[in-house]
N, C-alpha and C positions, 0 to 999 in steps of 0.2 A: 933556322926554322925548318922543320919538316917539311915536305911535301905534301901538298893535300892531291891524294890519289882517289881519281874515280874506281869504285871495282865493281866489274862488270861478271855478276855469276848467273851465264846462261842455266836451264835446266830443260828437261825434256818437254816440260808444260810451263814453264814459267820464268821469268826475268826479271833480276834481283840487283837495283842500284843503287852503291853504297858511295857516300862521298865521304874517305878520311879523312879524316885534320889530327896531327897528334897520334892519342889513342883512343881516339874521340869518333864516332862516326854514326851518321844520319841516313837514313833511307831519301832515296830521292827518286823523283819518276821520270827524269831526262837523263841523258849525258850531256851534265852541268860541267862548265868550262875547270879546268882541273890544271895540277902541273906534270898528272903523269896518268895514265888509265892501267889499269891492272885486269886482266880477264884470266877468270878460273879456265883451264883446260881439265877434261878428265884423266885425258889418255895420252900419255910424251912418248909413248914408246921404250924403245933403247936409246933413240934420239936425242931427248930432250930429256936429262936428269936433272937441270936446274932452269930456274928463270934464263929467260931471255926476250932481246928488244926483240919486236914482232918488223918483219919486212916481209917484200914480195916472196923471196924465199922460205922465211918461216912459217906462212899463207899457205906456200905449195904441200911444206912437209908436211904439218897438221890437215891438210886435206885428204894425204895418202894413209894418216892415221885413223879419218873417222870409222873406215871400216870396223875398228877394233872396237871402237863405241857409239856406234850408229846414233842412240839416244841422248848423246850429251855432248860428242864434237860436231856435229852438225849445227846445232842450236847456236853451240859455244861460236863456230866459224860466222854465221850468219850476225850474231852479236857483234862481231868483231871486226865486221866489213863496214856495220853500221856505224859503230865508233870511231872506227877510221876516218868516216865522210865527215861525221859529223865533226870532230874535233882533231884536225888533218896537221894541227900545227901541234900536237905534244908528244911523245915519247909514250909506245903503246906496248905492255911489256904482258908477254904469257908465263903462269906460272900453273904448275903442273901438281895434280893429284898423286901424282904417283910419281914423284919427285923424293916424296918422305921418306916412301919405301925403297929407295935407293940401297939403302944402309944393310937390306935384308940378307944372309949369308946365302951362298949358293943352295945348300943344302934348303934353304925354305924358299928357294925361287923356281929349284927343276922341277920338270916332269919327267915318268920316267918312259918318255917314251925317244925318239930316233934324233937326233942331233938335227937333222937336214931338215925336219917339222917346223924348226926354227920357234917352238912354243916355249914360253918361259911365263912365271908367276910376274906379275907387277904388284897390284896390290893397290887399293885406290881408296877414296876420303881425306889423302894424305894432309889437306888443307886444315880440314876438322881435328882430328887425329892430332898432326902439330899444334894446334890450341890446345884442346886438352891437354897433353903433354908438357906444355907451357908451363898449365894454372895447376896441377898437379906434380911435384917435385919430389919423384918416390921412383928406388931404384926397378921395381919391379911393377908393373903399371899394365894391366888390358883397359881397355876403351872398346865398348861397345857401342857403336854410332849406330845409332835404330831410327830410322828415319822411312820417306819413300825405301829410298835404298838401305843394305844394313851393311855394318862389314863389323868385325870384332879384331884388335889390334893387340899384337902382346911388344910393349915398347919396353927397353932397356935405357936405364940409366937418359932415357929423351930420345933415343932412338929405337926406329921400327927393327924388330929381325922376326916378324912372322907376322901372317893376317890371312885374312878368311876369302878374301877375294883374291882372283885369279890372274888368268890372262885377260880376262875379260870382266865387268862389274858385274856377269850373272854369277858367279861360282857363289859357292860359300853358303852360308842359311839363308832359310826364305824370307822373301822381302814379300812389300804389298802383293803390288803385283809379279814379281820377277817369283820364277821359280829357286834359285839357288842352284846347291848342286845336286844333280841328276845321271843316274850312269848313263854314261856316254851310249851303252849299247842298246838302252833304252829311249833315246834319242832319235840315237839312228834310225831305230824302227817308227818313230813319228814320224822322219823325213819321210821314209818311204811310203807312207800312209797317206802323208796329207802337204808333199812338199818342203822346199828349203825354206822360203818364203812364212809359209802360214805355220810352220814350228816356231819360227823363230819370234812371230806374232805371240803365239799361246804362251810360250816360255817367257816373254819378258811382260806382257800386259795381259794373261788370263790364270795365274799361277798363282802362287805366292797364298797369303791370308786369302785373297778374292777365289781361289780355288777350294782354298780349305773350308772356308764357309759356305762358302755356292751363295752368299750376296753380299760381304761387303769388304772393301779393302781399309777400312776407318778401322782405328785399336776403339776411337771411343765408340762409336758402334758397337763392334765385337764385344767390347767390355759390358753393353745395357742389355744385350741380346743370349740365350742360353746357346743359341744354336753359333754363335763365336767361342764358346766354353773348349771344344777340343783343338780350333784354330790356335787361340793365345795358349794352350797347353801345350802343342807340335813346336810355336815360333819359339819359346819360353827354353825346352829342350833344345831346340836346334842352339838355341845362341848360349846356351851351357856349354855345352860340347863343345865347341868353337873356343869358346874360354878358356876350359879345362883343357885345350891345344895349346893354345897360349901358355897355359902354365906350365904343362911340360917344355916349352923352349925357353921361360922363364928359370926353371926351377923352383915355382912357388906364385905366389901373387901378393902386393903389399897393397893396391890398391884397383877394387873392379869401379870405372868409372863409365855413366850411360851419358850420352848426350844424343841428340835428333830429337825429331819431335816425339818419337815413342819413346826414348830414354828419357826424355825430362819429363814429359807428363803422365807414363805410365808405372804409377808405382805396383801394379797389380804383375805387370812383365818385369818388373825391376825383382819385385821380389819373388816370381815365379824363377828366375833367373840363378839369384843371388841363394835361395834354398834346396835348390841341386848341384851347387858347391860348396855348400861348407864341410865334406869331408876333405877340403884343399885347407884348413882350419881356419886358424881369426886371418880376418882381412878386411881393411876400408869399404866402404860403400861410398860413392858419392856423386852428385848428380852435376854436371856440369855445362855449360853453356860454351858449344863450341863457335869463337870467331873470324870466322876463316878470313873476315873482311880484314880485320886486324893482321892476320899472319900475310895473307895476297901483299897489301899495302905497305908493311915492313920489308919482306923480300923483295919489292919493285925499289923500295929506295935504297936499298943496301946494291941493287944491282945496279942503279946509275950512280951510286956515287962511286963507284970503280975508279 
Protein backbone atom coordinates (compact mmCIF):
# COMPACT_ATOMS: atom_id res chain seq x y z
CA UNK A 1 0.00 0.00 0.00
CA UNK A 2 1.17 3.51 -0.60
CA UNK A 3 1.74 5.98 1.89
CA UNK A 4 -0.90 8.33 2.69
CA UNK A 5 1.05 11.68 2.77
CA UNK A 6 -0.05 14.93 4.30
CA UNK A 7 1.12 17.91 1.91
CA UNK A 8 1.72 20.82 3.35
CA UNK A 9 1.79 23.92 0.55
CA UNK A 10 2.58 27.11 2.43
CA UNK A 11 2.02 30.37 0.21
CA UNK A 12 2.50 33.92 0.93
CA UNK A 13 -1.34 34.59 2.00
CA UNK A 14 -2.51 31.19 2.17
CA UNK A 15 -2.22 27.45 3.41
CA UNK A 16 -3.06 24.54 1.38
CA UNK A 17 -3.72 20.73 3.13
CA UNK A 18 -3.66 18.03 1.05
CA UNK A 19 -4.07 14.36 2.40
CA UNK A 20 -2.86 11.68 -0.29
CA UNK A 21 -3.95 8.12 -0.58
CA UNK A 22 -2.92 6.52 -3.81
CA UNK A 23 -3.38 9.01 -6.53
CA UNK A 24 -6.29 10.05 -4.78
CA UNK A 25 -6.25 13.31 -2.74
CA UNK A 26 -8.58 15.46 -0.62
CA UNK A 27 -8.33 19.03 0.79
CA UNK A 28 -8.32 18.91 4.43
CA UNK A 29 -8.21 21.76 7.08
CA UNK A 30 -5.76 20.16 9.91
CA UNK A 31 -2.66 18.14 9.83
CA UNK A 32 -4.77 14.89 9.83
CA UNK A 33 -2.51 12.05 11.26
CA UNK A 34 -0.70 10.77 7.98
CA UNK A 35 2.23 8.20 7.52
CA UNK A 36 4.53 10.90 6.01
CA UNK A 37 3.96 14.93 5.78
CA UNK A 38 5.36 16.45 2.59
CA UNK A 39 5.93 20.38 2.64
CA UNK A 40 6.56 22.40 -0.68
CA UNK A 41 9.66 24.63 -0.41
CA UNK A 42 10.24 27.33 -2.82
CA UNK A 43 13.69 27.97 -2.70
CA UNK A 44 16.61 24.72 -2.16
CA UNK A 45 19.25 26.73 -3.13
CA UNK A 46 22.50 24.78 -4.58
CA UNK A 47 21.67 22.96 -1.30
CA UNK A 48 19.03 21.05 -1.79
CA UNK A 49 18.57 19.55 -5.51
CA UNK A 50 16.39 16.69 -4.21
CA UNK A 51 13.89 15.87 -1.48
CA UNK A 52 14.98 15.24 1.81
CA UNK A 53 13.97 14.06 5.38
CA UNK A 54 13.56 17.38 7.30
CA UNK A 55 15.90 17.62 10.76
CA UNK A 56 17.16 20.28 12.99
CA UNK A 57 19.83 20.78 10.47
CA UNK A 58 17.52 20.92 7.42
CA UNK A 59 15.35 23.60 9.71
CA UNK A 60 18.82 25.59 9.86
CA UNK A 61 19.66 25.49 6.14
CA UNK A 62 16.21 26.52 4.78
CA UNK A 63 16.26 29.26 7.26
CA UNK A 64 19.55 30.65 5.77
CA UNK A 65 17.62 30.26 2.45
CA UNK A 66 14.57 32.28 3.10
CA UNK A 67 16.41 35.39 2.23
CA UNK A 68 16.37 34.31 -1.38
CA UNK A 69 12.40 34.01 -1.11
CA UNK A 70 11.36 36.05 1.56
CA UNK A 71 7.53 35.46 0.40
CA UNK A 72 7.21 31.81 0.48
CA UNK A 73 10.14 30.09 2.78
CA UNK A 74 9.15 31.98 5.64
CA UNK A 75 5.51 30.85 5.38
CA UNK A 76 6.81 27.38 4.14
CA UNK A 77 9.31 27.29 7.50
CA UNK A 78 6.44 28.52 10.00
CA UNK A 79 4.16 25.70 8.35
CA UNK A 80 6.70 23.31 9.03
CA UNK A 81 7.41 24.04 12.73
CA UNK A 82 3.75 23.64 13.06
CA UNK A 83 3.67 20.13 11.50
CA UNK A 84 6.27 19.16 13.34
CA UNK A 85 4.53 19.88 16.85
CA UNK A 86 1.60 18.74 15.69
CA UNK A 87 2.57 15.34 14.24
CA UNK A 88 6.16 14.79 15.92
CA UNK A 89 5.96 10.94 15.53
CA UNK A 90 6.18 10.70 11.36
CA UNK A 91 8.69 11.26 8.88
CA UNK A 92 8.63 14.99 7.58
CA UNK A 93 10.24 15.26 4.06
CA UNK A 94 11.02 18.91 2.09
CA UNK A 95 10.66 18.95 -1.39
CA UNK A 96 11.80 21.72 -3.53
CA UNK A 97 10.52 24.07 -6.50
CA UNK A 98 13.57 24.29 -7.89
CA UNK A 99 14.59 20.85 -7.71
CA UNK A 100 12.92 20.31 -11.38
CA UNK A 101 15.13 22.84 -12.77
CA UNK A 102 18.07 21.03 -11.62
CA UNK A 103 18.39 19.51 -15.14
CA UNK A 104 18.87 23.11 -16.59
CA UNK A 105 22.35 23.38 -18.69
CA UNK A 106 24.89 25.98 -17.53
CA UNK A 107 24.53 27.99 -20.35
CA UNK A 108 20.52 28.65 -19.13
CA UNK A 109 21.49 29.02 -15.36
CA UNK A 110 24.48 31.94 -15.71
CA UNK A 111 24.54 35.29 -15.38
CA UNK A 112 27.00 37.21 -17.00
CA UNK A 113 28.14 38.87 -14.40
CA UNK A 114 31.58 38.19 -11.64
CA UNK A 115 31.98 34.39 -10.46
CA UNK A 116 32.45 35.81 -6.63
CA UNK A 117 28.52 37.42 -6.92
CA UNK A 118 28.00 33.88 -6.44
CA UNK A 119 24.41 34.49 -8.60
CA UNK A 120 23.04 31.76 -10.58
CA UNK A 121 19.35 31.08 -12.44
CA UNK A 122 17.32 28.40 -10.38
CA UNK A 123 14.15 28.65 -11.79
CA UNK A 124 11.03 27.77 -9.68
CA UNK A 125 7.20 26.24 -9.95
CA UNK A 126 9.29 23.10 -10.38
CA UNK A 127 6.27 21.24 -8.58
CA UNK A 128 3.66 22.55 -11.08
CA UNK A 129 5.90 22.43 -14.02
CA UNK A 130 6.76 18.33 -13.05
CA UNK A 131 2.93 17.74 -13.38
CA UNK A 132 2.30 19.20 -16.44
CA UNK A 133 5.26 17.44 -17.73
CA UNK A 134 3.85 14.25 -16.40
CA UNK A 135 0.13 14.67 -18.06
CA UNK A 136 1.65 15.93 -21.15
CA UNK A 137 4.22 13.39 -23.06
CA UNK A 138 5.68 15.51 -26.05
CA UNK A 139 9.24 15.91 -26.74
CA UNK A 140 9.17 19.55 -26.94
CA UNK A 141 6.67 20.98 -24.29
CA UNK A 142 6.56 25.12 -22.74
CA UNK A 143 4.29 25.40 -19.65
CA UNK A 144 3.18 28.45 -19.01
CA UNK A 145 2.09 28.47 -15.18
CA UNK A 146 0.02 31.74 -14.84
CA UNK A 147 -1.01 32.01 -11.58
CA UNK A 148 -0.37 34.76 -8.43
CA UNK A 149 3.03 34.03 -9.60
CA UNK A 150 4.00 33.21 -13.43
CA UNK A 151 6.90 31.59 -14.84
CA UNK A 152 6.95 30.05 -18.51
CA UNK A 153 9.15 26.53 -18.78
CA UNK A 154 10.64 25.09 -21.94
CA UNK A 155 10.87 21.18 -20.86
CA UNK A 156 12.69 18.54 -22.98
CA UNK A 157 11.83 15.16 -23.50
CA UNK A 158 10.27 15.65 -19.30
CA UNK A 159 12.93 17.69 -18.31
CA UNK A 160 13.58 21.47 -17.65
CA UNK A 161 16.70 23.08 -19.65
CA UNK A 162 15.34 26.89 -19.53
CA UNK A 163 12.57 29.07 -17.67
CA UNK A 164 11.66 32.45 -17.03
CA UNK A 165 12.46 32.92 -13.46
CA UNK A 166 15.57 33.49 -12.02
CA UNK A 167 17.69 33.66 -8.99
CA UNK A 168 14.83 34.74 -7.42
CA UNK A 169 10.72 34.05 -8.24
CA UNK A 170 10.71 38.05 -9.26
CA UNK A 171 12.54 37.69 -12.68
CA UNK A 172 10.80 36.82 -15.75
CA UNK A 173 7.18 38.31 -16.85
CA UNK A 174 4.88 40.24 -14.86
CA UNK A 175 2.86 38.59 -12.43
CA UNK A 176 -0.31 40.08 -10.29
CA UNK A 177 1.43 41.79 -8.09
CA UNK A 178 5.32 41.06 -8.66
CA UNK A 179 6.85 43.19 -11.06
CA UNK A 180 8.99 40.50 -13.22
CA UNK A 181 12.06 41.66 -14.89
CA UNK A 182 13.20 45.19 -14.51
CA UNK A 183 16.62 46.68 -15.53
CA UNK A 184 18.63 46.26 -12.76
CA UNK A 185 19.83 50.05 -13.17
CA UNK A 186 16.38 51.03 -12.95
CA UNK A 187 16.10 49.48 -9.68
CA UNK A 188 18.82 50.68 -8.38
CA UNK A 189 17.61 54.13 -8.82
CA UNK A 190 14.27 53.22 -6.86
CA UNK A 191 16.65 52.16 -3.97
CA UNK A 192 18.10 55.20 -3.93
CA UNK A 193 14.86 57.17 -3.96
CA UNK A 194 12.79 55.39 -1.53
CA UNK A 195 15.12 52.59 0.17
CA UNK A 196 16.00 48.79 0.25
CA UNK A 197 13.15 47.94 2.12
CA UNK A 198 10.00 49.85 0.39
CA UNK A 199 11.49 48.85 -3.38
CA UNK A 200 11.44 45.72 -2.47
CA UNK A 201 7.61 46.20 -1.13
CA UNK A 202 6.62 48.07 -4.67
CA UNK A 203 8.32 45.41 -6.77
CA UNK A 204 6.77 42.18 -5.42
CA UNK A 205 3.21 43.56 -4.10
CA UNK A 206 2.48 47.11 -6.04
CA UNK A 207 3.72 45.96 -9.73
CA UNK A 208 2.77 43.51 -11.88
CA UNK A 209 -1.26 43.72 -13.49
CA UNK A 210 -2.04 45.82 -10.05
CA UNK A 211 0.47 48.45 -11.52
CA UNK A 212 -0.66 48.09 -15.00
CA UNK A 213 -4.16 48.85 -14.24
CA UNK A 214 -3.78 51.23 -11.36
CA UNK A 215 -6.84 49.02 -9.65
CA UNK A 216 -6.87 45.54 -9.83
CA UNK A 217 -4.74 42.49 -9.58
CA UNK A 218 -7.93 40.01 -10.58
CA UNK A 219 -7.50 38.59 -14.80
CA UNK A 220 -11.37 38.25 -14.00
CA UNK A 221 -11.65 41.76 -13.12
CA UNK A 222 -9.35 43.10 -15.85
CA UNK A 223 -11.09 40.83 -18.27
CA UNK A 224 -14.99 42.94 -17.28
CA UNK A 225 -13.17 46.30 -16.98
CA UNK A 226 -11.73 48.40 -20.50
CA UNK A 227 -9.27 50.07 -18.34
CA UNK A 228 -7.53 46.26 -17.74
CA UNK A 229 -7.63 46.05 -21.79
CA UNK A 230 -3.78 47.37 -22.10
CA UNK A 231 -2.77 45.34 -18.65
CA UNK A 232 -3.88 41.60 -20.33
CA UNK A 233 -2.28 43.04 -23.60
CA UNK A 234 1.45 43.84 -21.81
CA UNK A 235 0.93 40.40 -19.55
CA UNK A 236 -0.30 38.40 -22.97
CA UNK A 237 3.12 39.81 -24.69
CA UNK A 238 5.29 39.46 -21.98
CA UNK A 239 4.44 35.63 -21.61
CA UNK A 240 4.81 35.21 -25.62
CA UNK A 241 8.36 36.28 -25.46
CA UNK A 242 9.09 34.04 -22.62
CA UNK A 243 7.68 31.25 -24.91
CA UNK A 244 9.23 32.15 -27.94
CA UNK A 245 12.56 31.74 -25.40
CA UNK A 246 11.64 28.64 -24.71
CA UNK A 247 11.44 27.82 -28.34
CA UNK A 248 14.52 28.84 -29.29
CA UNK A 249 16.34 26.38 -26.61
CA UNK A 250 13.74 24.04 -27.73
CA UNK A 251 14.28 24.28 -31.24
CA UNK A 252 10.53 24.53 -31.90
CA UNK A 253 7.43 23.71 -29.77
CA UNK A 254 5.13 20.49 -29.92
CA UNK A 255 3.10 21.63 -27.26
CA UNK A 256 2.20 25.25 -25.43
CA UNK A 257 0.59 24.11 -22.23
CA UNK A 258 -1.21 26.88 -19.48
CA UNK A 259 -1.96 25.74 -16.15
CA UNK A 260 -2.56 28.38 -12.56
CA UNK A 261 -5.32 29.86 -12.21
CA UNK A 262 -5.05 32.45 -15.21
CA UNK A 263 -3.85 29.52 -17.51
CA UNK A 264 -6.87 27.40 -16.94
CA UNK A 265 -9.45 29.96 -16.63
CA UNK A 266 -8.26 32.63 -18.93
CA UNK A 267 -9.09 31.71 -22.35
CA UNK A 268 -8.87 35.58 -23.49
CA UNK A 269 -4.78 35.36 -22.12
CA UNK A 270 -4.46 31.81 -23.37
CA UNK A 271 -5.35 33.00 -26.64
CA UNK A 272 -3.89 36.48 -26.45
CA UNK A 273 -0.76 34.33 -25.99
CA UNK A 274 -1.15 31.44 -28.27
CA UNK A 275 -1.70 34.36 -31.46
CA UNK A 276 1.57 35.97 -31.11
CA UNK A 277 3.11 32.66 -31.71
CA UNK A 278 1.94 31.06 -34.37
CA UNK A 279 4.75 32.19 -36.69
CA UNK A 280 6.70 29.33 -34.55
CA UNK A 281 3.83 27.20 -36.96
CA UNK A 282 1.25 24.17 -35.90
CA UNK A 283 1.56 23.41 -32.23
CA UNK A 284 -0.86 21.89 -29.41
CA UNK A 285 -2.72 24.01 -27.19
CA UNK A 286 -3.80 22.64 -24.10
CA UNK A 287 -5.09 23.58 -20.78
CA UNK A 288 -3.95 21.51 -17.90
CA UNK A 289 -4.36 21.01 -14.30
CA UNK A 290 -1.26 21.25 -12.36
CA UNK A 291 -0.84 18.58 -9.19
CA UNK A 292 1.86 19.32 -7.25
CA UNK A 293 0.05 17.50 -4.31
CA UNK A 294 0.29 14.43 -6.45
CA UNK A 295 4.10 15.02 -7.63
CA UNK A 296 5.20 16.45 -3.54
CA UNK A 297 3.52 12.99 -2.31
CA UNK A 298 5.12 10.62 -4.88
CA UNK A 299 8.65 12.02 -4.43
CA UNK A 300 8.22 11.80 -0.41
CA UNK A 301 7.68 8.13 -0.90
CA UNK A 302 10.07 7.31 -3.40
CA UNK A 303 12.51 8.99 -0.85
CA UNK A 304 11.73 6.79 2.24
CA UNK A 305 11.49 3.92 0.55
CA UNK A 306 15.35 4.13 -0.13
Amino acid sequence: MDLAVLVVNAGSTSLKLSLVEGDESRVVSAFEPADAVAHRIVHGGTVFREPVVVDDRVVVELDRLSELAPLHNGPALRALADARRALPEVPHVAVFDTAFHATMPEIATTYAVPPSLRLRRFGFHGLAVQSVAEQVRVPRLVVCHLGGGCSVTAVRDGRSIETSMGFTPLEGVPMTTRSGSVDPAAVLRVVRQHGLDETERILEHESGLLALSGFSSDVRELEGDPRGAFALELFAYRVAQAAAACAVALGGVDVLAFSGGIGEHSSRVRDAVACRLGFLGSFGVQVVVAREELVAARETRRLLRR
